[in-house]
C-alpha positions as a printed NumPy array, in Angstrom:
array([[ -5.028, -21.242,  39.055],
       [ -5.885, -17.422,  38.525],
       [ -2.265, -16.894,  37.468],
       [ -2.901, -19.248,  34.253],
       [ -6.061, -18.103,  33.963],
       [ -5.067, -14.371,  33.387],
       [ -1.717, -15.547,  31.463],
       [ -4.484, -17.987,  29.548],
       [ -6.224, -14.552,  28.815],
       [ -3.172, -12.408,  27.92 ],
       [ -1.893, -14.825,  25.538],
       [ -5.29 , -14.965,  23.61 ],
       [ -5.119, -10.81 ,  23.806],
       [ -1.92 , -11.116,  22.076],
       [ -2.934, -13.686,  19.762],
       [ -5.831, -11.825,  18.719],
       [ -4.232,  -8.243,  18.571],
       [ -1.317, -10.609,  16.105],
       [ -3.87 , -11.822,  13.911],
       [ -5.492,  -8.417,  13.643],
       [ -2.55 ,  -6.684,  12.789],
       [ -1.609,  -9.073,  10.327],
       [ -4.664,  -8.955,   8.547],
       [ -4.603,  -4.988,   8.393],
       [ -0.737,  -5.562,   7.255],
       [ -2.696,  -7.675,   4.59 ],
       [ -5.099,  -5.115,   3.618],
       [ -2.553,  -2.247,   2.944],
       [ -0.558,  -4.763,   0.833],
       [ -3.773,  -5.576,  -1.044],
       [ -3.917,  -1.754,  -1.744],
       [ -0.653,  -0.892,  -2.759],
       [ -1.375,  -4.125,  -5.117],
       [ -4.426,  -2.425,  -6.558],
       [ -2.755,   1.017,  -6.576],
       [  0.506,  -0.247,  -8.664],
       [ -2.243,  -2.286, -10.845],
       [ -4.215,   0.575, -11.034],
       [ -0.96 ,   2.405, -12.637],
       [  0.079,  -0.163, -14.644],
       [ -3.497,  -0.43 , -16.655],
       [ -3.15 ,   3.867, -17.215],
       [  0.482,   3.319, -18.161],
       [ -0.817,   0.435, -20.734],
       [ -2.997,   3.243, -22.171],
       [ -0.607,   6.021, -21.801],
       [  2.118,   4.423, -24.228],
       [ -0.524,   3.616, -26.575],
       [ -1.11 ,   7.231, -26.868],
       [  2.394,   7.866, -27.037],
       [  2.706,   4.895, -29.921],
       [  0.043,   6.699, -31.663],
       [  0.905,  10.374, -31.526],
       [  3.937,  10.475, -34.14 ],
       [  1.67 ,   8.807, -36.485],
       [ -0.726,  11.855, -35.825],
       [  1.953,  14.15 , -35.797],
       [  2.696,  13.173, -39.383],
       [ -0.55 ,  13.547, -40.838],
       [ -0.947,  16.881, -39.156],
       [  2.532,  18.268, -40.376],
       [  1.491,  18.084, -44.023],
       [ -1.107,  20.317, -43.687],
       [ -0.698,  22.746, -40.749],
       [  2.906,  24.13 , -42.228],
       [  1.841,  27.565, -39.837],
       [  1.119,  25.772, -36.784],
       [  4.721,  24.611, -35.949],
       [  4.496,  25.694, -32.575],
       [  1.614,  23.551, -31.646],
       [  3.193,  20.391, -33.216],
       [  6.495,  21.155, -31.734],
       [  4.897,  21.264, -27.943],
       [  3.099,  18.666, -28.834],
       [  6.611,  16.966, -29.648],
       [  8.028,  18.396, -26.425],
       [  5.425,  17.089, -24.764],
       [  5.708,  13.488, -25.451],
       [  9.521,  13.98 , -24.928],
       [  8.83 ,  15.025, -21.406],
       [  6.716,  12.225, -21.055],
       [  9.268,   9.631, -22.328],
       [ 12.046,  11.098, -19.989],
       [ 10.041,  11.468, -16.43 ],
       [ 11.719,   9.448, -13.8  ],
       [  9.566,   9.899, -10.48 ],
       [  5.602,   9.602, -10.156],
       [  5.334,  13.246, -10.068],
       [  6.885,  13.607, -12.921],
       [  5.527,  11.568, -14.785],
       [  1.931,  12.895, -13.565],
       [  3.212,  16.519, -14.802],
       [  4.351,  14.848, -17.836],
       [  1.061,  13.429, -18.692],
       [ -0.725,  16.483, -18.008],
       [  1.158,  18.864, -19.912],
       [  0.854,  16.237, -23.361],
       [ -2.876,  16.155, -22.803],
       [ -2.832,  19.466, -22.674],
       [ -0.606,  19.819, -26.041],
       [ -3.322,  17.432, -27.451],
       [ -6.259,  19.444, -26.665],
       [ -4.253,  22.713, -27.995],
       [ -3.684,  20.449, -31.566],
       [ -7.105,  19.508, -31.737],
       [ -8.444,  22.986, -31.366],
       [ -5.891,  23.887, -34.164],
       [ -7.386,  21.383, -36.068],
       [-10.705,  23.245, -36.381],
       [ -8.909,  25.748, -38.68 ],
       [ -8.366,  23.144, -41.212],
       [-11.179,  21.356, -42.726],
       [ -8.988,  19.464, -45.458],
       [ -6.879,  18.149, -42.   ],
       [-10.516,  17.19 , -40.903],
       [-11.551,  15.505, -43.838],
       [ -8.374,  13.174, -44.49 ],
       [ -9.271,   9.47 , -43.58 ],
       [ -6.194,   8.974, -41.86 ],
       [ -6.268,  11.619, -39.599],
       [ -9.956,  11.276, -38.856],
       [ -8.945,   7.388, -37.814],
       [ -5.981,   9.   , -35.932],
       [ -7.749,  11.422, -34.022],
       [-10.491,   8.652, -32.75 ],
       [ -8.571,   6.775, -31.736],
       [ -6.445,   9.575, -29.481],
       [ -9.615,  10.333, -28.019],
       [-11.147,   7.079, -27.456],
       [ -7.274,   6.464, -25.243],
       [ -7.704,   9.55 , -23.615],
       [-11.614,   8.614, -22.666],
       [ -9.72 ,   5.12 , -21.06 ],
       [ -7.019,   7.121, -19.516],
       [ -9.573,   9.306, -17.575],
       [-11.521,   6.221, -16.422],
       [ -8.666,   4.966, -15.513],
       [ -7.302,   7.765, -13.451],
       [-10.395,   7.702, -11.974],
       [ -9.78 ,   4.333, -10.335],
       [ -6.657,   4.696,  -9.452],
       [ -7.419,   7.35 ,  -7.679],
       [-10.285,   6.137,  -5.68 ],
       [ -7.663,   3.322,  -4.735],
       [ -5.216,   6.061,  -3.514],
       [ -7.782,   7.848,  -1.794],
       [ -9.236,   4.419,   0.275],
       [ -5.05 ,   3.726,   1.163],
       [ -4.824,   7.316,   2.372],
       [ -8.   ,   7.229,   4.081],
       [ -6.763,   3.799,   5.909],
       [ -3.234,   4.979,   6.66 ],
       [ -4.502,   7.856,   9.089],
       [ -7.54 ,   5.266,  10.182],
       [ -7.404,   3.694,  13.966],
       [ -5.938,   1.241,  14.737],
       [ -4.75 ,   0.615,  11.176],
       [ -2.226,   3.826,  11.887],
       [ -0.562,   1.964,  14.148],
       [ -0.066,  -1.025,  11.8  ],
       [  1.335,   1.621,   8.753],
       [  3.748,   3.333,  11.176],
       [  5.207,   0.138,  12.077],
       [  5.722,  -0.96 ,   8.758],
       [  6.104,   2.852,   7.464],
       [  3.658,   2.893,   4.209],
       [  3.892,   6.242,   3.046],
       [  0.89 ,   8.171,   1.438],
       [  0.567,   7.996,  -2.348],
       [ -0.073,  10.946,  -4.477],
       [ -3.525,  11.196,  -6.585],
       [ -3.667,  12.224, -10.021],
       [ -4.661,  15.591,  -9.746],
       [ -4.84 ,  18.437, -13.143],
       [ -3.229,  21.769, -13.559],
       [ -5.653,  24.567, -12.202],
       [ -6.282,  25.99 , -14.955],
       [ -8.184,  22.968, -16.156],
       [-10.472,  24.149, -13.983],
       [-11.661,  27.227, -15.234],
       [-14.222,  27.795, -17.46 ],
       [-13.855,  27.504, -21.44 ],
       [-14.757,  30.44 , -23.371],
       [-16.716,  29.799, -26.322],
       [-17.187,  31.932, -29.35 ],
       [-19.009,  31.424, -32.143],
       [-18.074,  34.451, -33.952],
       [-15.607,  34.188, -36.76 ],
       [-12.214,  35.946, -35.282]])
C-alpha cells in the first residue's frame, strides 16, 4: 500500500515537473517567435529605406556635384547592407548606412536650393519618418531579446534551454561613437 502510494506520488512529481518543462519549452519558443517577428517588422522598414534611398540619391547628385564622397558612402553603405549574410552583419550594416544618412543630411544644410526642391523635401520625410519606425522598432526587438536572455540564465528555465540548447541572441546595439556628444556651432565656418 505505501509502495503505490509513494510510486502514486513520484509519478505525479514527474508528471508535473513534464508539464512544467513543457510549458517553459513553450515560452522560449513563444520568444524566439516574437524575436524573429520582431526582426522581420525592422527588416520590412529597413528595405523600404533601402527602396527609397537611390531615389534620394538622385535628387541629391544634381546638386551636391562637390560632395561625392558623402553620396558615394552613402552608396557603399547600402551596398554593405544589401550583401550582409549573418545578424551581425547585417546589424553593422545598418548602422554604418544610418550613419551615411545622417552625414548626407548634415551635407544637406549647405545647400538651400537641395532644401527647397519638392522632391527632395518629400524624399527626405519620408527617410526620416522610416528611420523614426526603425528605432521604435529596434526598440522592441530588443526588449524581446533582452526578456529571452534574461529567461535563458533564469532557474529552472536554464535547465529547460540547456536541454534544448537555445543560444543567446544579440541586441541591436550602436557604434560608440553615437554616444558622444554632438558639437554644435552656430558660427559660420
Amino acid at each position: 500500500m505505501i509502495a503505490w502510494i509513494t510510486l502514486g506520488i513520484l509519478l505525479l512529481l514527474l508528471l508535473g515537473t513534464i508539464v512544467y518543462s513543457v510549458i517553459i519549452y513553450n515560452g522560449f519558443i513563444a520568444l524566439k517567435n516574437t524575436i524573429s517577428q520582431d526582426w522581420s517588422n525592422i527588416d520590412v522598414l529597413l528595405k523600404q529605406r533601402f527602396d527609397e534611398l537611390p531615389k534620394l540619391i538622385k535628387v541629391c547628385e544634381g546638386y551636391m556635384q562637390h560632395e561625392q564622397r558623402t553620396l558615394e558612402a552613402v552608396i557603399k553603405a547600402r551596398s554593405m547592407v544589401n550583401s550582409a549574410r549573418t545578424e551581425e552583419q547585417q546589424l553593422q550594416a545598418q548602422n554604418m548606412l544610418t550613419d551615411t544618412l545622417k552625414s548626407l543630411f548634415m551635407v544637406v544644410e549647405r545647400y538651400p536650393e537641395l532644401k527647397a526642391d519638392a522632391g527632395f523635401r518629400q524624399l527626405s520625410y519620408r527617410i526620416t519618418e522610416i528611420e523614426d519606425q526603425i528605432a521604435d522598432r529596434r526598440e522592441l526587438y530588443n526588449a524581446s531579446v533582452t526578456i529571452y536572455n534574461t529567461r535563458l540564465r533564469q532557474v529552472p528555465d536554464v535547465f529547460v534551454a540547456s536541454v534544448f540548447k537555445f543560444q543567446p541572441r544579440t541586441l541591436w546595439t550602436i557604434d560608440p561613437e553615437h554616444r558622444q556628444d554632438v558639437a554644435v556651432s552656430f558660427s559660420a565656418a
